[in-house]
VMD Tcl script that draws the C-alpha trace (Angstrom):
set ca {
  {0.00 0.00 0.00}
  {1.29 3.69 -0.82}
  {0.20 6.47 0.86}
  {1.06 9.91 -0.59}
  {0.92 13.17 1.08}
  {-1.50 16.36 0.58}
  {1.25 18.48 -1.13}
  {2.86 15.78 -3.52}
  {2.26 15.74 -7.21}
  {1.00 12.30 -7.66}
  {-2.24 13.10 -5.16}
  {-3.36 16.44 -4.81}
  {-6.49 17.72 -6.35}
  {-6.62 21.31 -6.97}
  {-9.47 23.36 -7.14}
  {-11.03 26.99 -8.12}
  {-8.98 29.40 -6.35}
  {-10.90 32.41 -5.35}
  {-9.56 34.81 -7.38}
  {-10.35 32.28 -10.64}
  {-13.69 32.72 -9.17}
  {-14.05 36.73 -9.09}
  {-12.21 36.94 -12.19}
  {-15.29 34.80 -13.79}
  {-17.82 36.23 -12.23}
  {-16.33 39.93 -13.50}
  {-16.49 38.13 -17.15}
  {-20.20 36.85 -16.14}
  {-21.08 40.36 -15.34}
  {-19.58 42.29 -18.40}
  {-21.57 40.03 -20.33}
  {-24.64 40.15 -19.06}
  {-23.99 43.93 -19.28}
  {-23.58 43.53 -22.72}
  {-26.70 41.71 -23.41}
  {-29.28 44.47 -21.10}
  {-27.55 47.19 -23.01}
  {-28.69 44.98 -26.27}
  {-32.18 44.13 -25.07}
  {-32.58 48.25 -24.23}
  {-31.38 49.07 -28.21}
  {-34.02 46.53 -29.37}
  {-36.72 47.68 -27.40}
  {-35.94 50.90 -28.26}
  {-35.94 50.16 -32.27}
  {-39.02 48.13 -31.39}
  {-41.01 51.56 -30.05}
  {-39.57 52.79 -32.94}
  {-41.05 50.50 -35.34}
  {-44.56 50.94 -33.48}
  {-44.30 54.59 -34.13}
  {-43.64 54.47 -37.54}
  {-46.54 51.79 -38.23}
  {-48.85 54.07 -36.28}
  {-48.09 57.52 -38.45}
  {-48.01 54.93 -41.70}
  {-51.65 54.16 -41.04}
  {-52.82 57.49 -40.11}
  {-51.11 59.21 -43.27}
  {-53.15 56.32 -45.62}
  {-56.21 57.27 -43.79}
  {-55.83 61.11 -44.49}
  {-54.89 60.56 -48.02}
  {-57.77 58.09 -48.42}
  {-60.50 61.10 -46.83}
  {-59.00 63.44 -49.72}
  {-58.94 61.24 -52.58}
  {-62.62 60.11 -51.80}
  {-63.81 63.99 -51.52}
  {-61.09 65.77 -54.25}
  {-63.09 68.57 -55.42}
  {-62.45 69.80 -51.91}
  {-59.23 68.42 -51.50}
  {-57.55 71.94 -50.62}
  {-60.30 72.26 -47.88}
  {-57.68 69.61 -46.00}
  {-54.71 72.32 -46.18}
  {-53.44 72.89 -42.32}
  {-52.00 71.78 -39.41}
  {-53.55 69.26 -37.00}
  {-52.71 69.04 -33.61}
  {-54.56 66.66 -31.34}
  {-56.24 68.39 -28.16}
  {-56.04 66.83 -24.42}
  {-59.62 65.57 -25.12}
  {-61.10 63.42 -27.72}
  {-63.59 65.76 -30.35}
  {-66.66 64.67 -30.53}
  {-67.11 64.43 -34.57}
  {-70.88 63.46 -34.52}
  {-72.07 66.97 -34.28}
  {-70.37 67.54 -38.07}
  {-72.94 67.27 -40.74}
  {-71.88 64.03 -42.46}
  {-73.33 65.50 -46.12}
  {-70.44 67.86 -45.54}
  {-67.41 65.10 -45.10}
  {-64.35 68.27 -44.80}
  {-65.05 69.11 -40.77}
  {-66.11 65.38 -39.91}
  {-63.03 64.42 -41.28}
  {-60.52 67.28 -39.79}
  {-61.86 65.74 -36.70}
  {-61.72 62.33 -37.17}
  {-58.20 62.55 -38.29}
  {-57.64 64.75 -34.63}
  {-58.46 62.27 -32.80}
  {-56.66 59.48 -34.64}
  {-53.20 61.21 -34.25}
  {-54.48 61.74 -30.75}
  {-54.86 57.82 -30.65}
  {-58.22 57.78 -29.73}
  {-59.69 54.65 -31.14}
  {-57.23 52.17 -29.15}
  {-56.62 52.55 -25.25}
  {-54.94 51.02 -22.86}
  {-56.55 50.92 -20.12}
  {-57.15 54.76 -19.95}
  {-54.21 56.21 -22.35}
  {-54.74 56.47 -25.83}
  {-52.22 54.52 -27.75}
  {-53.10 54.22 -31.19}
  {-50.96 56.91 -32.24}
  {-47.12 57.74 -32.39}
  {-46.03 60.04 -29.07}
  {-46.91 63.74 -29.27}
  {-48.29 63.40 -32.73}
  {-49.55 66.41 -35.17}
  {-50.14 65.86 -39.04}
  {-49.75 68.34 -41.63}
  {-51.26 68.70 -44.82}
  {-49.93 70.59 -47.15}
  {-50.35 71.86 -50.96}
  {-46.95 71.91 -52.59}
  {-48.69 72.52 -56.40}
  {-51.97 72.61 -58.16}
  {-53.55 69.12 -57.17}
  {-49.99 67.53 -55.03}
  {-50.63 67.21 -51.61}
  {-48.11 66.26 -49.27}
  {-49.42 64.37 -46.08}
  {-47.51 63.57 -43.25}
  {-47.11 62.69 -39.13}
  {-44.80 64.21 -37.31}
  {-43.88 62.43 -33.55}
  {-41.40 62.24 -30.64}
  {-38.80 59.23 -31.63}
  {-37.10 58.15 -28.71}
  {-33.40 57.67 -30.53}
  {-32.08 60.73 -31.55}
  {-31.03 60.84 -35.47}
  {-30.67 63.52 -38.40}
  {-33.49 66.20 -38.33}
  {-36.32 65.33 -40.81}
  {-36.59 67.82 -43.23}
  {-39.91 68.27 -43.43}
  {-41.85 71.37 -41.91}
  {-44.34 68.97 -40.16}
  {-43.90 69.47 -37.05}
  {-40.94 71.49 -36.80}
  {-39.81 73.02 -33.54}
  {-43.19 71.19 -32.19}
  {-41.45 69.57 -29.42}
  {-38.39 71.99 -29.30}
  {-35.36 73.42 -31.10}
  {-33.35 70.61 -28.39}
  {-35.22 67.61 -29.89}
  {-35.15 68.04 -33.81}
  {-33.11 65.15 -33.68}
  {-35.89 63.11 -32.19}
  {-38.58 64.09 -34.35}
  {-39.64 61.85 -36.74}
  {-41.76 62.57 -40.12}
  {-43.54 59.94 -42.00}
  {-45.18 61.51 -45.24}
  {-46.64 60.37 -48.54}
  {-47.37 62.64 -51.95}
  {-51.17 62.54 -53.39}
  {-52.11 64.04 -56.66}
  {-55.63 64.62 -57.54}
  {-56.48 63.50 -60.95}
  {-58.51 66.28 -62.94}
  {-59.83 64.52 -65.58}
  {-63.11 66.75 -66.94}
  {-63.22 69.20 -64.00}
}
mol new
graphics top color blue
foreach p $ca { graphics top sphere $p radius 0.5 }
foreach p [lrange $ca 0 end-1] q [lrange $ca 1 end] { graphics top cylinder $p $q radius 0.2 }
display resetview
């Protein structure tokens, strides 16, 4: 039989020391640094994203309301910014679409038609549309917001200065070009 001491080669078993095991857990930590700093930036681009959809949608509605009433389509010319309260749109006369529509398209980029719980979040943050008539018949129509990553300044007017000189880099403009056809008018 052979017994061998503690400190000889032949039987020791050696384990973590403890500065192995801070220098890991200093690794562990940078990395999961690493990945909340990640998850942030995609939540972030996610909100983003929302926005964008949101002001998509609400541009294609506008430009629908003109192109279904065009002989009035420069009745739409102006700047729409959603009050603290939702309008109510009934009392329009609905033979005469032009104010129904103004304040439909209010309360949309107000986000009116989908809550949560009690906020209004069918809309883009701070939202304000624009309509405006660049040439006989062109109409440019567009949704200006609050992004929450700042970038270049849109260069459209929409909105401009709306939520600041300091946060032209955050604003964000979504627009789309409609021309009215005039075919026998």
């Amino acid at each position: 039989m052979r017994l061998t001491r503690p400190g000889s080669a032949c039987g020791h078993v050696r384990g973590f020391t403890l500065i192995e095991v801070l220098i890991a857990l200093i690794v562990l930590a940078f990395g999961m640094l690493a990945l909340a700093r990640g998850l942030g930036r995609s939540a972030q681009g996610e909100l983003e994203a929302q926005q964008r959809m949101q002001a998509m949608t609400i541009v294609a509605e506008m430009a629908s309301r003109i192109a279904n009433n065009p002989r009035q389509a420069v009745d739409y010319v102006g700047d729409y910014v959603p009050g603290n309260e939702v309008e109510d749109c009934t009392q329009f006369d609905a033979a005469v679409p032009v104010p129904r529509d103004r304040c439909e398209w209010r309360n949309r980029l107000r986000g009116a038609d989908i809550f949560d719980g009690e906020r209004a979040i069918g809309a883009p943050i701070a939202s304000r549309g624009c309509v405006i008539n660049t040439a006989p018949n062109v109409y440019v129509i567009a949704v200006a917001w609050q992004g929450v990553l700042p970038t270049e300044p849109a260069d459209s007017p929409c909105g401009q200065e709306a939520f600041g000189a300091d946060n032209e880099n955050t604003r964000r403009v979504y627009s789309t070009t409609l021309q009215i056809a005039t075919l026998g008018v």
